[in-house]
N, C-alpha and C positions, 0 to 999 in steps of 0.2 A: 411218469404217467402210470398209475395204474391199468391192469386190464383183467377183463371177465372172459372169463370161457363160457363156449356156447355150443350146444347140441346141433348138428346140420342133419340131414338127411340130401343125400343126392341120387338121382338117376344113376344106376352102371356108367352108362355111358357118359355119363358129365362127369361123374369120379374119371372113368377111362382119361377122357381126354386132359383134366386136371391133373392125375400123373404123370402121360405125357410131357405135358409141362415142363413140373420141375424133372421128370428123366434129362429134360431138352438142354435144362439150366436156367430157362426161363427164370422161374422164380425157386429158391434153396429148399422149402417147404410147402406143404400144403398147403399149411398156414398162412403162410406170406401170401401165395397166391388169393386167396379166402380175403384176406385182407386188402391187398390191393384190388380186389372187384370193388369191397364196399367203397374203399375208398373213389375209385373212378366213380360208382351210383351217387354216393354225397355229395363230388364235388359236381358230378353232373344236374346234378337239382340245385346247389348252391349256384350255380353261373344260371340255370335256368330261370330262378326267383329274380337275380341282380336284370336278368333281360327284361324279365317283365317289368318290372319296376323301371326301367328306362323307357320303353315301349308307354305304360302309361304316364311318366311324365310326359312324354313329347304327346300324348293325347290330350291331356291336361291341360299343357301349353307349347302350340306346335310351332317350330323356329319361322323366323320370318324371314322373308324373300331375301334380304341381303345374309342372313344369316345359313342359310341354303344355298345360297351362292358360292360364299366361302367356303361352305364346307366341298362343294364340289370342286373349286377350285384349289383346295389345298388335296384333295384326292387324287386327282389331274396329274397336278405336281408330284407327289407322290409315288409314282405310277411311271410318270419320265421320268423318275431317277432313277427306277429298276434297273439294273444289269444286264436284261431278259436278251 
């Protein structure tokens, strides 16, 4: 995989706490850290898009009574088999 460098500018204090960081071990570099933000933001829009598109299909065509049923009772089930 290729990659680009990119210019950032941060707050003191977002840098601060970004050092922080990898001082902690958190993340090896700045970089990585920098990195794994975007990466959490993309895939948080990524699972975001996939919800809505499930949201309006079931708008589009909403399950039926028995089909609501099962789902609740396979949840149920679900649920007493927990460990809790």
């Amino acid at each position: 995989m290729t990659s680009d460098q990119i210019a950032v500018r941060l707050p003191s204090e977002l840098l601060s706490a970004l050092d922080d960081l990898v001082a902690l071990g958190v993340f090896p570099t700045r970089a990585a850290a920098v990195r794994a933000g975007i990466e959490t933001i993309t895939e948080r829009q990524r699972r975001r898009a996939i919800d809505a598109a499930i949201v309006e299909g079931y708008r589009k065509t909403p399950p039926t009574s028995a089909e609501a049923h099962a789902a609740l009772t396979s949840l149920r089930d679900a649920i007493a088999e927990e460990p809790w």
